[in-house]
N, C-alpha and C positions, 0 to 999 in steps of 0.2 A: 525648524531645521535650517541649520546653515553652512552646511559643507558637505561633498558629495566624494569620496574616492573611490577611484576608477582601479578595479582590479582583477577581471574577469578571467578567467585559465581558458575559455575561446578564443581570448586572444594571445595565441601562444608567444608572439615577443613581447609578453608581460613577465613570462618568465620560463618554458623551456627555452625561447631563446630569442632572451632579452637583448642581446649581441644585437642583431639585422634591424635596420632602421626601416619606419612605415612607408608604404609605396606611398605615390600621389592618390590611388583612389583610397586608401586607408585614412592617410594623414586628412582628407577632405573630412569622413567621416566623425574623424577625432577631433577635429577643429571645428566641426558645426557643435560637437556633444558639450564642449568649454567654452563655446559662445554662448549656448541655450542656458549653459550652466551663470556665465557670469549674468546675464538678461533677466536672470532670476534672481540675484541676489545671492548667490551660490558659491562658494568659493569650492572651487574642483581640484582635487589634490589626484596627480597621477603617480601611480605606486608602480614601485618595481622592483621585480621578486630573483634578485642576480643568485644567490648566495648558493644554489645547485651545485655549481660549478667554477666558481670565482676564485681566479687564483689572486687575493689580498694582496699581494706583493709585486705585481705585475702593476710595471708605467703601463704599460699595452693596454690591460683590462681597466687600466681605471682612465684613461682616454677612450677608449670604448663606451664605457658607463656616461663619461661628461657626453661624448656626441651623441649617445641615445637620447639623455636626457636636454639637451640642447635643441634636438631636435621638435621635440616635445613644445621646449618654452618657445617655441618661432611657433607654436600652434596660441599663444596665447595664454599660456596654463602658467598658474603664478602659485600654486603649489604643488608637494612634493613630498612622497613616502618611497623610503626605502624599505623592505621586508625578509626578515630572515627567520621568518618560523618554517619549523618541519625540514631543517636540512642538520646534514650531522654538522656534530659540535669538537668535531678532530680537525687541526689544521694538517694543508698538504705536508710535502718534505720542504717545499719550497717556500710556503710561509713559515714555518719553524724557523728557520733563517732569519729570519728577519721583528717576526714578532711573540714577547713573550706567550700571551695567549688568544683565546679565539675573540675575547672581549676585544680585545689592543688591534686584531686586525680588523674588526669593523665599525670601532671609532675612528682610527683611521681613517678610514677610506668616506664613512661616511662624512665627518668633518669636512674632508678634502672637497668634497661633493658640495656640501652646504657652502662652502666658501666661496666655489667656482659659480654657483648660482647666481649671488649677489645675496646671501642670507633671507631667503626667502619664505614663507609656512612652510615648516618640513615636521613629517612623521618617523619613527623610528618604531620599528613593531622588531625586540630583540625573541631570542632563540629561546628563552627564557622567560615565557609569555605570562604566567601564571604562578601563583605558590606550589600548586603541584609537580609542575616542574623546573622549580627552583631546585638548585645542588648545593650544598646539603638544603639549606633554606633560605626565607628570604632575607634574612637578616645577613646568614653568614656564606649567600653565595657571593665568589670572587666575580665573578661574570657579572652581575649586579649591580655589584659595589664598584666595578670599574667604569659601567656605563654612565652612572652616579656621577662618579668623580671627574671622566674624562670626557664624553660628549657634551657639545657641545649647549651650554644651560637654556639656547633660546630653541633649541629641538625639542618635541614632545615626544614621548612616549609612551608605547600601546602596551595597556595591560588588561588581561581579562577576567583578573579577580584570582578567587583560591582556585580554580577549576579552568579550563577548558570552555566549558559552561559551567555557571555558576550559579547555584537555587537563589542563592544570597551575598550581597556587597556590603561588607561593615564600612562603618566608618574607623573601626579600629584598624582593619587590615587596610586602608586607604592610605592611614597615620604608618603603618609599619613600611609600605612599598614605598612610598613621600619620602621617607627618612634615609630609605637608602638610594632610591635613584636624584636625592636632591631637586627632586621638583613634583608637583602633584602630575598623576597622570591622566593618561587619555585612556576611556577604561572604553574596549573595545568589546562589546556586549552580545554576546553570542547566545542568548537566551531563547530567541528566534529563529535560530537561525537552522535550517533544517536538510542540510546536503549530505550528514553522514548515515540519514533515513530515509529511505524512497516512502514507508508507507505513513509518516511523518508530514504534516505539517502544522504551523503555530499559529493558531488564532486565540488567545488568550492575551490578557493585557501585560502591560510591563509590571511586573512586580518584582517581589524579594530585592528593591533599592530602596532606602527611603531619599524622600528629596533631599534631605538635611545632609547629603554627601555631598550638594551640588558645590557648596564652596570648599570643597579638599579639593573639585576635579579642575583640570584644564577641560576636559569634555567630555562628552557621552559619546562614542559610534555607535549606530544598531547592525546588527549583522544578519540581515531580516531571511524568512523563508526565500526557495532560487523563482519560485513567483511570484510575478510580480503583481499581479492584483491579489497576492494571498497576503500581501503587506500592512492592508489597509489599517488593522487594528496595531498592527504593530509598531508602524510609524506614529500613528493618531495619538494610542495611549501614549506613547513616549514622547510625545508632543505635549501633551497635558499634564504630564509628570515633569518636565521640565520647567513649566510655568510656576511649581510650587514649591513652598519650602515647609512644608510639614506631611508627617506622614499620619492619617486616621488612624493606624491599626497602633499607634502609638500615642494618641491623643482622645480617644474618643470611645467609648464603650462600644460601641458597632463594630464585630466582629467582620475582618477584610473577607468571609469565607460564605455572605446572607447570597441568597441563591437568585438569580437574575430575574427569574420570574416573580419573584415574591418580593421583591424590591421596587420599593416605592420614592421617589426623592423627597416626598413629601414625610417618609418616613426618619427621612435620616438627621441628624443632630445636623443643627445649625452649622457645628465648625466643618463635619464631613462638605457643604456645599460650600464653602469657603473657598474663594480661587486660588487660595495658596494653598488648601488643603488638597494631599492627593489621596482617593478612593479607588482600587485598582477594579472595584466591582462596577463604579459610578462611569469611571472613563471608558469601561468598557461596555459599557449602556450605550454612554456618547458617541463612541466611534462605531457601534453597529448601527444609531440614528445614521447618523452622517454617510454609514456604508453601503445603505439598503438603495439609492438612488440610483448609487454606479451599475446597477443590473439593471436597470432600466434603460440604460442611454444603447441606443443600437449601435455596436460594433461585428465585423467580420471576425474571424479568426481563422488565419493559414496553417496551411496544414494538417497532421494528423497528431494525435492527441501522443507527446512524446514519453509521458512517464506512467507507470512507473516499469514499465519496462522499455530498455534502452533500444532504439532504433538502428542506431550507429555504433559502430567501435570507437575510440579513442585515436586519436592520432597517433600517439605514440603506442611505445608497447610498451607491457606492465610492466609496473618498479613493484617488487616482492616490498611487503613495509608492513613492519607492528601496527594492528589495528589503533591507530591515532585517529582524533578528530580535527587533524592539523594539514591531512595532507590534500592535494588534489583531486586523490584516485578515490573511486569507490570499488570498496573489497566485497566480493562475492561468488559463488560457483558456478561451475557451469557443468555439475557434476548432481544426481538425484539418488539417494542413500534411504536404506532403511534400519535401524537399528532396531533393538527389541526395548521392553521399558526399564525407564532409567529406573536403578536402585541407588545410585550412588547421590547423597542429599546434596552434599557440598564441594567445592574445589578449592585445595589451598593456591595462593597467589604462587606462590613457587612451579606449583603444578601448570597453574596458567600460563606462568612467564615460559615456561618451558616449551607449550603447546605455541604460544608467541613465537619462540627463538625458532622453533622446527619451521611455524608457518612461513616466518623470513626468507627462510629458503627456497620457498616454492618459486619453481620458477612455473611458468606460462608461458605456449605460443598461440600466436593469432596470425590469423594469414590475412595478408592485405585486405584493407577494405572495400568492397567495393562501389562504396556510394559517397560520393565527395564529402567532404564535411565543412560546412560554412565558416569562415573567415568571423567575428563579429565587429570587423571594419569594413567588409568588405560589401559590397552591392548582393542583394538575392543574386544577380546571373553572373556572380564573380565565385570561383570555388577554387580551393585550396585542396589537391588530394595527397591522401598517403603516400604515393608515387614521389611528390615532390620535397617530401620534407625529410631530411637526416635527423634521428635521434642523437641528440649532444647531452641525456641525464647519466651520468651512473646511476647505478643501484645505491639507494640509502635506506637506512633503518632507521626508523624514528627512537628515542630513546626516553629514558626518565617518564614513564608512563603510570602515573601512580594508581595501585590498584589495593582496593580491600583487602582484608585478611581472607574475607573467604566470600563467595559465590557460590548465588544456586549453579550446577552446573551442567544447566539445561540452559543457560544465559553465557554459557561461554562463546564468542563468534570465531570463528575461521574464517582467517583472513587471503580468500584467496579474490583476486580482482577483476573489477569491471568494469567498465564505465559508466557513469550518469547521462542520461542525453538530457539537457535542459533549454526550453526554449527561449527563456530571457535570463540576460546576462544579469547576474545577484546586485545589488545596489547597496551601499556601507553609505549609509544615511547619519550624517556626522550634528551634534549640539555641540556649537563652541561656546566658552560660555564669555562670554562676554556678553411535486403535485400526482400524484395519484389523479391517472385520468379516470371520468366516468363510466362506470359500469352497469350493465341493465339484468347480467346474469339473476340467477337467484343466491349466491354465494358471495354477489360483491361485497357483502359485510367482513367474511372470512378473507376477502382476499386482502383488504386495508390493511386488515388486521396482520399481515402478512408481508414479507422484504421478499423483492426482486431478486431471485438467484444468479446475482450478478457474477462473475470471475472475481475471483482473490487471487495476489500474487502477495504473498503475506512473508512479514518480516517473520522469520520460525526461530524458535529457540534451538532446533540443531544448528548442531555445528557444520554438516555439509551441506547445508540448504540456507545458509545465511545470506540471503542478498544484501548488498549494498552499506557498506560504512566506508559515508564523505569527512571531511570535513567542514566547523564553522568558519573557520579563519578566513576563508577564500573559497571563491564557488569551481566547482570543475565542471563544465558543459561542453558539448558540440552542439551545435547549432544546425539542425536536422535542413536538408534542402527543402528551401521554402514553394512553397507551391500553390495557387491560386486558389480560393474559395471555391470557384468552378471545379478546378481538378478536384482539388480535395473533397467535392460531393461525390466527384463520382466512385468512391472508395466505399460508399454506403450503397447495400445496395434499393433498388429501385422500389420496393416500396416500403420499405422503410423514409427514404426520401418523400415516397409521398403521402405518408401517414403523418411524418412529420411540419413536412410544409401544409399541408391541411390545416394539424391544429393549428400551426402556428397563423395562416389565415384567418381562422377561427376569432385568433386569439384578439386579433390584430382589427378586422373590420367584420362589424356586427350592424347588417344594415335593420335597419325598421321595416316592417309590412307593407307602409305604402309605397317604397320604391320598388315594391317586385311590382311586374309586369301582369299579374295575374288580380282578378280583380278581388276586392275585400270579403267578398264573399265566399268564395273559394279559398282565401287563403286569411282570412285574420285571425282565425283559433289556431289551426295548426303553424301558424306563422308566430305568434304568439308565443306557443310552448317551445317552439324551436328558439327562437331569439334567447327564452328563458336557459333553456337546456346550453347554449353555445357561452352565453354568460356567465352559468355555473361553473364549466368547465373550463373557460378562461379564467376565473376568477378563482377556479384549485390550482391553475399553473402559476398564478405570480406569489410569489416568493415575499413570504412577510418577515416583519420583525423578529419575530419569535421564530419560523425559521433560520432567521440566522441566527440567531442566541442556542439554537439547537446545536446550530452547525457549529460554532465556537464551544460548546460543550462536548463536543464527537473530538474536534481536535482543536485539544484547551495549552498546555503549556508541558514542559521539557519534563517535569517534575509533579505532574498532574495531572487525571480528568479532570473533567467538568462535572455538575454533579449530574444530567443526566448520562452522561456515561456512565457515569458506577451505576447509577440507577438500573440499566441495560445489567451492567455485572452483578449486583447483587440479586435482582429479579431471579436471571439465568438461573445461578448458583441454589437459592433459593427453591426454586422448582425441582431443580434436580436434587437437591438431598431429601425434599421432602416428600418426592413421588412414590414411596410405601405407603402414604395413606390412602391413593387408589387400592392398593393392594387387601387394606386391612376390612374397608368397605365391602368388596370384593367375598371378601372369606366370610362373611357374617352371611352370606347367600343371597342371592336375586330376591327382592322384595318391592312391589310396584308402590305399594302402600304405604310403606317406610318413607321418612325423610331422610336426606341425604346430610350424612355427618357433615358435623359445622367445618371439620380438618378438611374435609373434601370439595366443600362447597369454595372454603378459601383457597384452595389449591386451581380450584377452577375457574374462580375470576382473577386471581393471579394469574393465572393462564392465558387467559382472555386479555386482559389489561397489556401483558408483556408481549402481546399479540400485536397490538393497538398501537405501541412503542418501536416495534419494528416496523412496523407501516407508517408510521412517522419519518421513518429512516428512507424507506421506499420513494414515498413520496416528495422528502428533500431531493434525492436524485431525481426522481420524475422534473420538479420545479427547477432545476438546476440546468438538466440538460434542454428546457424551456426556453431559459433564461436570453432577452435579448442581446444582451452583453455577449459575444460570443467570445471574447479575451476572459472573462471570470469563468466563464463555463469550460474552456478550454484547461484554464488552470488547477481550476477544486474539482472537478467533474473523476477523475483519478481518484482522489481520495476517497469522495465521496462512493461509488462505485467501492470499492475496493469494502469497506464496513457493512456498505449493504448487504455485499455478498458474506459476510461474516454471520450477521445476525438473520440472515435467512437459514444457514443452519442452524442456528441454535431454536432458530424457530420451529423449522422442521425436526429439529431431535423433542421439542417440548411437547408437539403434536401428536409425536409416537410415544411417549412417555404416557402422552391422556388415554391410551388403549390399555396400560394398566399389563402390557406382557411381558413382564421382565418378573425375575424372580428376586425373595425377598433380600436376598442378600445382594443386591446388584452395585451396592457401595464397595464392596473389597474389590469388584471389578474394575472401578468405571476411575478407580484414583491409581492415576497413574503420573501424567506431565505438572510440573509445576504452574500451580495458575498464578492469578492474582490472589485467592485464598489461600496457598500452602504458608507457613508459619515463615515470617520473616520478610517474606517476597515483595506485600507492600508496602512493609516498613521501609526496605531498602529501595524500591522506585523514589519513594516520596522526601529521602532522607538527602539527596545531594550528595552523601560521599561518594556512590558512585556514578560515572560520568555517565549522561544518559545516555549513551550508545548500548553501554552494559544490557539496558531492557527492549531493543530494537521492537520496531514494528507499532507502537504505542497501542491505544484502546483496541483498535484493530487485530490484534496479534492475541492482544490479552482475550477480546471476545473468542479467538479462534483456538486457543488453548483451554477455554472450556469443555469443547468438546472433547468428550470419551475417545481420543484415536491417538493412540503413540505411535510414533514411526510411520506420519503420515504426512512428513511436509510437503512431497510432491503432490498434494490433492489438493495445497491451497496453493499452487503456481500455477495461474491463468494467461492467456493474452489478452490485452487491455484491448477491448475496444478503439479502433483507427480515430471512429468520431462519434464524440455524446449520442448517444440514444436511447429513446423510451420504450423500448425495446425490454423486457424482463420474463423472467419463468419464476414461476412459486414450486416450494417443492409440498406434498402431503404426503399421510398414509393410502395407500389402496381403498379403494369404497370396490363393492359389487358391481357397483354401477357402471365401471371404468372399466369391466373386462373385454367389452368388444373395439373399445378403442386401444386397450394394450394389445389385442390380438392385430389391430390391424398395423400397429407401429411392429409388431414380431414381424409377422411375413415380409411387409414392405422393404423393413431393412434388410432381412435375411434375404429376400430375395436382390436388391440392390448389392450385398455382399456378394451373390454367385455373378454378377453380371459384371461381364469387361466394361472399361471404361466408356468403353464407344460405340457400345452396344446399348439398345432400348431396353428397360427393366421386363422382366421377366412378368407376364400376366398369369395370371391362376382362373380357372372356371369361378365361377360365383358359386357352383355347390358344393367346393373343395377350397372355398378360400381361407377356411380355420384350422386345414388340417397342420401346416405348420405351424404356428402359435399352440396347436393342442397338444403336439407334441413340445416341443421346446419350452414352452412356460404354463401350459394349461396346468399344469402339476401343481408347481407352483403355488396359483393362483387359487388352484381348490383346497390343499393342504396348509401349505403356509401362507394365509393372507397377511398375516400379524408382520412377515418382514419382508413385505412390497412397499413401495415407494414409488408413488408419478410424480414428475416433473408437466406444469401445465403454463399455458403461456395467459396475458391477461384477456383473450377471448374465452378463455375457460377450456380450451382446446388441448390434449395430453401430446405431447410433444417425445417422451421417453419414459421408460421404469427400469427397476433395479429390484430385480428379487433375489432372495436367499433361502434356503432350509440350514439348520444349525450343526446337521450330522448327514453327512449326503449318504452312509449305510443303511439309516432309516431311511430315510427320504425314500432311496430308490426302492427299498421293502413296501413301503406305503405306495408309493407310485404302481410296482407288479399289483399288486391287491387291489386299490381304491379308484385306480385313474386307468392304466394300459385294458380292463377287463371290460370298461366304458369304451373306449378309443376303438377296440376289436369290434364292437357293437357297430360304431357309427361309420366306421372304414374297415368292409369285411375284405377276407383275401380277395375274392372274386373281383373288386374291382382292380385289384392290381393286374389280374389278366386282361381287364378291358382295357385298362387306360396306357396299357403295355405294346398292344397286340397291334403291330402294324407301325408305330408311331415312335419319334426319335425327338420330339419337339424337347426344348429345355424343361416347360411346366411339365410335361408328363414324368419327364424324368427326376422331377423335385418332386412331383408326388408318389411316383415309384416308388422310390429312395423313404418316403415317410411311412407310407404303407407300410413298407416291408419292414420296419423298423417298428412298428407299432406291434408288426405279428411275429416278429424276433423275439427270443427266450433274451429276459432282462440282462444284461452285462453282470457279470459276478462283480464283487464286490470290487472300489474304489482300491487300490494298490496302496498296499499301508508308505511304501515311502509317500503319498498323499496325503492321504484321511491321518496320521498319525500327529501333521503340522498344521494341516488346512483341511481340518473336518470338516468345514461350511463351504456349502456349492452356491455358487453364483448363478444367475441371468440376466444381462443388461442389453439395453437397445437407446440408441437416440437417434430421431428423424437427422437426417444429413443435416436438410436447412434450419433444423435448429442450433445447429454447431456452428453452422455459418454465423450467424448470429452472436452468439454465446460457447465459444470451445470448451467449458469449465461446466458446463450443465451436468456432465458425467459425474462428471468429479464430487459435484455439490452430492449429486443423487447418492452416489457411492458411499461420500463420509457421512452420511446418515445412516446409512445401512450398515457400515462398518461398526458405527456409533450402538447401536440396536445390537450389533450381534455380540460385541465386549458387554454390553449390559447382562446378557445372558450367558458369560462365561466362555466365549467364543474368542479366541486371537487371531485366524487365520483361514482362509476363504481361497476355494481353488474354483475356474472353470477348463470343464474340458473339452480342448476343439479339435476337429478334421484336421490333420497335417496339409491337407493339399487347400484349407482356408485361409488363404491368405488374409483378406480383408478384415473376418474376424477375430484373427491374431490381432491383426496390426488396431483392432478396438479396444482389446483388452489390453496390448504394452501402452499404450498411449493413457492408462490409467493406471497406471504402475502394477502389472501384474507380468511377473519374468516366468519363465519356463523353470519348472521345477521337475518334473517326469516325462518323460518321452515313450508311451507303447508303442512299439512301433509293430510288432502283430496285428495289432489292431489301427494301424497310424492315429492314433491320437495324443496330441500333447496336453498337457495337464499343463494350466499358468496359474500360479499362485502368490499372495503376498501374507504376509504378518500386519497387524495392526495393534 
C-alpha cells in the first residue's frame, strides 16, 4: 500500500462545512497524521467533499476552496481529492448562467484548483461513480464524456465498477470506462466496505478482480470495514493481490470456492503457490496466519462498545434521501411496527421507486443532543457540541439508483434516518500502481452444545424496523466522548468485573506448587489438579487459527457466506422440515425394545452436532471477549455477539422441536418470512445485480429469519452491551426438575413488581412461599409443560421462564377441574381468616389477595374481543439482575415461544394484568405487547400481540 486518503464525515469541515479553516489544535492533529503519513512511505491525499452546496460560479467560492485547501498544503500534504458523489446533479439558477452543464461546472472549478496547486497528485471521485449510475450509459453519458474530454489528463479518476459495490470487475468494462473518460481509472473498491450495514462486517478476502486488470488501472483504493482492526484481511488480501498477475480460478483446475479447513497448500497446483498467482482462498489462509498475533499484543480499549447501536445523534439534523449507498447518513427508524404475514411474493421496481419517492419526504425532528460529539481533530478534552454548529446542507435526494425488476418484498428498506456512531475514523487504503469457560455442572456437555442468549439488534426485512443504510463511498461517524479504561470499567458492573479480571489472572499468571507458601505435602496433588484445571481453561480462552477462519466464515463477503455459515443455515433448515419424523416414531407407539428409526436417529445427531456448532459460536465470543487486544475485542465483539444471539434461538427452537409437540401439519404454519430457502432469494443475494444493501443484516439476519415469527422484528432490537462480557444465558425446554426454581423467580418478581422503588422487597413466610407461583404459573406448569421455556445462566442457575397454553378457554376449564381443586386443598379458606385477622402487613395482604382468589368461582370465559385474535395466554418472568446484564433475555425466551405456539396453529398471544400493575404492564409493553381490551368491571387489561 501506497497512499492513504483522508475523508472522515467526523470531520465535518471535510464536507458539511468544508468553507471554515482548521483551528491550531486541529491543524496540529492533521499535520502530525501527514508527517506519520509521508515517514511511512505514504503519499496522503486529503479529499474534500464541497459539492452539497457549491455555487460553481462563484469567484467567492472558489477562493474559499483554494484557501481551505491551501491551508491544508502549509500542513505538508502533497496530495489531493476533490469529491462529488451523492449530491444532486441540477445546477443552481446562478450556475446555469454561466455553465452549460453540471460536467462543465466541475471541470472548471476543479482544473482551476489543480492549477493553483502547482499540479500536484490529484483525485477526482465524479457524480457518476459507477455504470449503474451512468445516464443513459457509460458509453453514451454526456457527464462522462465531458470529464473525458475536459479534465484535466494528469487528474485520476475514482470509479467503482458496474455497481456501487461491485461482486465483479471485468476487464471489459475497465476497457469501456478507459475509453470514455480517456485515461485508465482509479477503481475505488467498496467490496469491504461496510457503513451502509450495522450488522455487517467483511472478513473475507479480496475477490471477484482478477490481477490481470492491474495494467488497465492507475490504481486500486480499498474502502475497508469503519473498523479498524476489522481491516486486517482486507488490507492483507488486497496486498497479496496486488503483487500478482494471474488469476487461479482462471488458470488452474482448483476451484476458488475448496473450503479453508480442508485446504492444504501442500494440496494445491504448483502455479496456485506462484507469487504471481492470486488464490483468494490461499491469501486468506495467509492473512488469518499473520492476523492471529495482533490478539495477542495487550492493548486498552476506551470507552463503551459504540455499535451497533448508536450512542450519540448526529450532528446535524437529518437530510430525507433515497436509500443510496453513497451518502453519509444512515437510514433507520425510530418507530416498532407489527404487521401480519406477508402474502404478497414480489415488488415491482416501480412500486419500490414509488415507496422511495414518499420515503424522500419524510421529514424527522431530533432535539438537541445532549452529549457533546468528538471533533476527530480534536484532543479527547476538546468537544464540539450541537449548540455550536449551524446546519449549512439543503435537503438532497440522491438520484439514478438502479434497481431490479422485481424484489422479494420483505427486502424492501425504509429509509427513514439515523446515525452510525463509529469509533475510528474509516481509512481508503490506496495501490498506486507504479472460549467457552469450564464447567463442572452435570449438563456442561448440553451447554457447549449450546449459544449464549446474547441480545440481537438485527438488520430485519420489514420495512419499519429497518436499522441503518450507510454508505461505502465515505464513512459517517461521531466519535462517542472518550473516557478512561478506569471509567469505562466502572460501567460493568462489579462482579462481572470481578469474574472477569479473575480469569483473566488465570489466564495470564499460572504459578507452580513450590511457590505456594504452604508446604508440598499439603499442597502438591491438589496444587497439581488446580495448575492443570487453570491451564485448561486458559487454554479454551485463547483464540486459535480455526477460530478465526470461523469468524471470517460468520462474516465472509458483501455477496456471500462462508461455508460454515450456510452450514449454520442448511443444518437449521434442515431440522426443521424434517421434524415429522419424531412425530411418525411417535405414532407407531412407545416401545422400549424397539430400535429407534434410522430417520430419527439422524435427525437426533443432526440435532446434536447443530448443537455443537452453536457452541462454537458461543464460544468464539467467550474467546473474543477474552481477548488481550482490547482494540479487536472492542471492534468484532458487536458482531460477534449479535449472531450468537441468533443462533441461540434457533437452537432453542431445535430443542423444543426434539419434544416432538407440534402437529403433523406444522409446515403450512411455520412458512411464512422470506428466508434464505424461499425460491429465488439466494440466487439474488449471490447474483450482484442487486446492491447488497437490498439484503441488510447479512448471515445474522438470515439466521434470524429462520425462525417461525412474522411481525416480530421488535424481538430482535436489543441494547448492546456497554463492554464485552462473558457473561451469557442459554435458553431450553422446561424439565420437572426446574419447577421450584421457576416458582421462586414467580414470587420474587411478583413480588418486587408490588414493591415501590424505595421500599425493601416484600417477604413471604416460608409455609406460604409457593402460594404465588401456584397460582400464577403453577397451572401452567402442570398442564402445559410442552410450551415453557427457561432461560439459565452458565452456572446452570434459572434466571426467567416464559409459559403459554394454546386456547386460554381450555386452559382456564382445565385449570377449575385439574389444578384450583388441589390449590383449595393446600390453601383452605380458614387461613385467609388467620392471616387476615388483626394484620395489615403487605405479605399478608399478597396472600389475602391469593387465597381468595384460589377460593373464587373461576372468571367466565376470556372476552371474545380477546380469545377471537389472541387465543394463547401468556406467563413470563425475568430476575431484574438478569436484565441488567442481558435486557433481550425476554425477548430471546418469548421468540421461542412464539416460534412453538405458530408451529401449533397459533398467531396471537394475550396476557391479562391488574390495571392498578403498573410494573407488570410496563414487562409486558417492554416485549411488544400493546393493550388490546380494557375490563374495566373487573379492572383488568388484556395486552396482546400477533406473531
Amino acid at each position: 500500500m501506497d497512499s492513504y486518503m483522508y475523508a472522515p464525515k467526523d470531520d465535518y469541515k471535510h464536507r458539511a462545512y468544508w468553507r471554515e479553516l482548521y483551528t491550531v489544535e486541529e491543524a496540529d492533529h492533521l499535520s502530525s497524521l501527514i508527517t506519520a503519513a509521508r515517514e511511512a512511505g505514504i503519499v496522503f491525499y486529503y479529499a474534500l467533499s464541497p459539492g452539497l452546496d457549491m455555487t460553481y460560479s462563484s469567484q467567492k467560492e472558489i477562493a474559499t476552496l483554494k484557501r481551505k485547501l491551501d491551508q491544508v498544503s502549509q500542513f505538508g500534504c502533497d496530495g489531493y481529492a476533490l469529491l462529488f458523489d451523492d449530491i444532486e446533479s441540477e445546477l443552481s439558477k446562478a450556475d446555469k448562467e454561466v455553465f452549460q452543464t453540471f460536467a462543465n461546472a466541475q471541470v472548471s472549478v476543479t482544473n482551476e484548483i489543480f492549477t493553483h496547486l502547482g499540479s500536484p497528485k490529484f483525485l477526482f471521485c465524479p457524480t457518476q461513480y459507477c455504470a449503474s449510475r451512468a445516464v443513459p450509459t457509460v458509453v453514451d453519458s454526456e457527464y462522462l464524456n465531458t470529464l473525458g474530454s475536459k479534465l484535466n489528463n494528469e487528474i485520476d479518476i475514482l470509479w467503482t465498477g458496474d455497481k456501487v459495490i461491485s461482486k465483479v470487475i471485468t476487464i471489459e468494462s475497465i476497457r469501456e470506462i478507459t475509453e470514455v473518460l480517456r485515461r485508465p481509472p482509479v477503481i475505488w473498491d467498496n467490496l469491504h466496505a461496510n457503513d451502509y450495514d450495522q450488522k455487517r462486517v467483511f472478513l473475507g478476502p479480496y475477490t471477484g478482480r482478477s490481477p490481470e486488470l492491474i495494467p488497465y488501472l492507475r490504481g486500486i483504493m480499498t474502502n475497508p470495514n469503519c473498523e479498524f482492526y476489522g481491516n486486517f484481511i482486507a488490507v492483507h488480501t488486497l496486498a497479496f493481490w496486488s503483487r500478482c498477475s494471474m488469476d487461479s480460478k482462471m488458470n488452474s483446475s482448483l476451484s476458488a470456492d475448496i473450503k479453508l479447513e480442508t485446504e492444504n497448500e501442500d494440496d494445491l497446483p504448483v502455479e496456485c503457490l506462484s507469487k504471481n498467482v492470486y488464490h483468494p482462498r490461499l491469501a486468506l489462509k495467509n492473512a488469518i496466519n499473520d492476523w492471529l498475533p495482533e490478539f495477542f499484543v495487550e492493548k486498552e480499549a476506551w470507552g463503551p462498545i459504540a455499535k451497533p447501536q448508536p450512542q450519540v445523534e448526529m450532528v446535524m439534523p437529518i437530510i430525507p434521501i433515497i436509500p443510496s449507498i453513497n451518502t453519509c447518513m444512515t437510514l433507520t427508524t425510530t418507530t416498532t411496527t407489527s404487521t401480519n404475514s406477508r402474502t404478497v411474493p414480489e415488488v415491482n421496481t416501480t412500486q419500490l421507486q414509488a415507496l422511495a419517492d414518499v420515503c424522500s419526504t419524510v421529514s424527522s425532528t431530533l432535539t438537541p443532543i445532549s452529549n457533546p460529539v468528538m471533533n476527530s481533530l480534536v484532543s479527547p478534552t476538546k468537544v464540539v457540541t450541537n449548540d455550536e454548529i449551524i446546519n449549512p446542507i439543503p435537503t438532497t435526494v440522491a438520484s439514478n439508483i438502479e434497481l431490479p425488476k422485481k424484489i422479494p418484498i420483505s427486502i424492501v428498506p425504509a429509509p427513514i434516518m439515523e446515525t452510525k456512531s463509529v469509533e475510528e475514523t474509516i481509512k481508503l487504503t490506496c495501490e498506486i500502481f507504479e472460549p467457552l469457560l469450564e464447567n463442572n455442572k452435570d449438563e456442561s456437555v448440553e451447554k457447549r452444545e449450546q449459544v449464549a442468549n446474547l441480545n440481537v439488534d438485527t438488520m430485519l426485512d420489514e420495512p419499519s424496523l429497518s436499522p441503518g443504510i450507510n454508505e461505502p463511498m465515505e464513512c459517517s461517524s461521531s466519535v462517542n466522548s472518550q473516557i478512561s479504561p478506569k471509567e469505562a470499567s466502572k460501567l460493568v458492573t462489579d462482579d462481572v468485573i470481578m469474574e472477569e479480571s479473575a480469569n483473566d489472572i488465570n489466564s495470564m499468571n499460572v504459578e507452580s506448587p513450590s511457590s505456594s507458601p504452604q508446604s508440598s505435602a499439603e499442597m502438591q496433588e491438589p496444587g497439581e489438579l488446580e495448575d492443570l484445571l487453570v491451564k485448561t481453561t486458559m487454554d479454551r480462552k485463547k483464540i486459535t487459527l480455526d477460530d478465526l477462519s470461523f469468524l471470517c466464515d460468520l462474516f465472509f463477503l458483501p455477496f456471500e457466506h462462508g461455508s460454515r455459515g450456510l452450514k449454520l443455515l442448511t443444518e437449521f433448515q434442515w431440522l426443521k422440515v424434517n421434524a415429522n419424523v419424531l412425530l411418525q416414531d411417535r405414532i407407531v407407539g412407545p416401545d422400549a425394545t424397539k430400535a429407534i428409526k434410522p430417520e430419527v436417529s439422524e435427525w437426533l445427531q443432526r440435532a446434536e452436532l447443530f448443537g455443537k456448532m452453536c457452541g462454537g459460536v458461543q464460544e468464539l465470543l467467550l474467546k473474543i471477549s477474552y481477548c488481550k487486544n482490547k482494540e479487536i475485542c472492542h471492534d468484532l465483539y458487536s458482531y460477534v455477539w449479535d449472531i450468537s444471539g441468533a443462533v441461540s434461538l434457533l437452537n432453542g427452537y431445535v430443542k423444543w422441536l426434539a419434544l416432538g409437540q407440534f402437529p403433523p401439519n406444522m409446515a403450512t404454519y411455520t412458512e411464512g418470512s422470506y428466508t434464505w430457502f424461499s425460491k429465488g432469494w439466494k440466487e439474488a443475494f449471490m447474483s450482484g445485480e442487486q446492491e447488497p444493501w437490498v439484503f441488510r443484516g447479512g448471515l445474522t439476519a438470515d439466521l434470524q429469519r429462520l425462525m417461525p415469527v412474522d411481525s416480530g422484528n421488535d424481538l430482535f432490537v436489543y441494547k448492546l452491551p456497554e463492554q464485552p462480557t462473558a457473561n451469557y444465558y442459554l435458553l431450553r425446554p422446561y424439565q420437572s426438575s426446574d419447577e421450584s426454581d421457576v416458582n421462586k423467580i414467580c414470587t420474587r418478581t411478583y413480588l418486587q413488581w408490588q414493591s415501590e422503588q424505595d421500599e425493601d422487597e416484600i417477604l413471604m413466610p416460608a409455609q406460604l412461599i409457593d402460594i404465588v407461583a401456584d397460582v400464577l404459573v403453577g397451572a401452567h406448569l402442570v398442564l402445559h409443560p410442552e410450551f415453557c421455556l427457561v432461560a439459565y445462566d452458565k452456572s446452570d442457575s434459572i434466571v426467567g421462564y416464559a409459559c403459554a397454553a394454546l386456547d386460554v378457554n381450555v386452559f382456564m376449564r382445565d385449570t377449575e377441574i385439574c389444578w384450583l381443586t388441589e390449590l383449595r386443598e393446600k390453601y383452605p379458606k380458614d387461613l385467609l381468616d388467620i392471616i387476615t385477622n388483626g394484620s395489615s402487613s403487605k405479605s399478608q395482604k399478597v396472600i389475602a389477595r391469593f387465597v381468595e382468589s384460589v377460593h373464587s368461582k373461576v372468571d367466565e370465559a376470556c372476552p371474545p374481543e380477546v380469545c377471537g385474535s389472541f387465543p394463547a395466554v401468556i406467563c413470563a418472568a425475568t430476575l431484574r439482575e438478569a436484565e441488567q446484564y442481558d435486557n433481550g433475555i425476554t425477548k430471546r425466551m418469548l421468540t421461542v415461544l412464539l416460534a412453538a405456539l405458530r408451529a401449533n396453529g397459533c398467531f396471537g398471544v394475550h396476557a391479562r394484568v391488574p390495571d392498578h400493575d403498573r410494573e407488570q404492564l410496563n414487562f409486558y409493553t417492554k416485549i411488544g405487547f400493546i393493550e388490546i381490551y380494557r375490563d374495566d368491571d373487573k379492572k383488568n387489561i388484556y395486552l396482546g400481540r400477533r406473531f
